[in-house]
C-alpha positions in Angstrom: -3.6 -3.8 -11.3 -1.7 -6.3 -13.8 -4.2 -6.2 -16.4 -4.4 -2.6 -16.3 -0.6 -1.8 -16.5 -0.5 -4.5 -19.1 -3.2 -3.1 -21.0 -1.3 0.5 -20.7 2.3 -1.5 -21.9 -0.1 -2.8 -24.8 -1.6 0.5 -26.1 1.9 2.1 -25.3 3.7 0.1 -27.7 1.2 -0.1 -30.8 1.6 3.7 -30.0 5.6 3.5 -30.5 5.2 0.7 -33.1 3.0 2.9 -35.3 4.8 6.5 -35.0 7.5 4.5 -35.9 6.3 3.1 -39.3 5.4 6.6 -40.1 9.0 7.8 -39.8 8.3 9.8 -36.5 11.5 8.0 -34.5 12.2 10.3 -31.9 7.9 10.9 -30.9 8.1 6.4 -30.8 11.3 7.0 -28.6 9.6 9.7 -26.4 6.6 7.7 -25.6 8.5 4.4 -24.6 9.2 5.9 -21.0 5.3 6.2 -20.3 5.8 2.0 -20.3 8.6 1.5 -17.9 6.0 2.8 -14.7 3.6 -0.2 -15.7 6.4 -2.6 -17.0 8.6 -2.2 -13.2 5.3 -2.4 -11.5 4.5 -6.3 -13.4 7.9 -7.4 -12.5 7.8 -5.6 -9.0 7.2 -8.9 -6.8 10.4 -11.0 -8.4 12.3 -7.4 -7.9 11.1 -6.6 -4.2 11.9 -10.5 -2.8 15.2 -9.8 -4.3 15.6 -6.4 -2.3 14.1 -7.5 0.6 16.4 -10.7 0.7 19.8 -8.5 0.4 18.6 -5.5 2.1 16.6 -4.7 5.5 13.3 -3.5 3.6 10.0 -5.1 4.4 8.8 -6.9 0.9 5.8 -4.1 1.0 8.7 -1.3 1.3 10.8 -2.7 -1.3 7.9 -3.2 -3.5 7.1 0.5 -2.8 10.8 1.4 -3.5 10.8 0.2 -6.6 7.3 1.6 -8.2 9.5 5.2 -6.5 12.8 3.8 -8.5 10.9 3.4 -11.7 9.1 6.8 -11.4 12.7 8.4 -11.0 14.0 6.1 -14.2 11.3 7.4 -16.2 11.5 11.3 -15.9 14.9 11.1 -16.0 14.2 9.3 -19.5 11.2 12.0 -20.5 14.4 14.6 -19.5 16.7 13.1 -21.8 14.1 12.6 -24.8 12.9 16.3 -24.5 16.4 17.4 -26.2 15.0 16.6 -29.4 11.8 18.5 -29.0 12.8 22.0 -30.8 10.2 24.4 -29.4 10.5 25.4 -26.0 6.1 25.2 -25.4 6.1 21.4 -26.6 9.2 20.4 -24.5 7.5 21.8 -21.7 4.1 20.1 -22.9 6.1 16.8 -23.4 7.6 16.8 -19.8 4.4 18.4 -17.8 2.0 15.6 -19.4 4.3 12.7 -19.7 5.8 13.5 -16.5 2.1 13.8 -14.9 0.8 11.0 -16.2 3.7 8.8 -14.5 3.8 10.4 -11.7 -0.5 10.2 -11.2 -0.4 6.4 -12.6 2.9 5.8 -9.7 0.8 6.8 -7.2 -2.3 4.9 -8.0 -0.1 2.0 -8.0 1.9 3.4 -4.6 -2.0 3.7 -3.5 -3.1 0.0 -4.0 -0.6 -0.9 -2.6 -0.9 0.3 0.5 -4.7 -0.4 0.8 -3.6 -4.3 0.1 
């Protein structure tokens, strides 16, 4: 699954890069969470031998833990960027597909995972 969560960190970022040129700050702030899921999951076996080193976790439960972690990080993120969304329907938009999206893509990952 790296080059598909690096291919989704890719397209995520020429998506923030570009709404950013156009003056659109806050929509290139708001889709920068939908990156984090992919980004944690990349750098999830220098994070779980770390964890499982200090704590009692298995490296597969750590590893686990910390797609879970990064799924928390980022809807508490799509929380804090939906106070700039004005209209009550497109915060509620924002947070249902953004927060889907994560949440369907963390348990893909969660999925693979566990079928290694």
């Amino acid at each position: 699954m790296s080059m598909e969560c690096s291919a989704i960190i890719l397209i995520i970022g020429i998506m923030a890069f570009s709404t950013m040129r156009s003056g659109r700050y806050y929509f290139s702030l708001g889709v920068l969470p939908l990156a984090i899921v992919p980004f944690i999951h990349l750098m999830g076996n220098v994070i779980a031998r770390g964890l499982s080193a200090l704590t009692p976790l298995s490296y597969f439960m750590a590893r686990i833990g910390v797609d879970i972690a990064a799924l928390v990080v980022a809807c508490i993120l799509f929380g804090i960027m939906s106070v700039h969304i004005k209209g009550k329907k497109q915060r509620l938009s924002y947070l249902v597909l953004c927060g889907g999206f994560t949440l369907i893509f963390t348990c893909v990952l969660v999925a693979r995972l566990i079928a290694k």
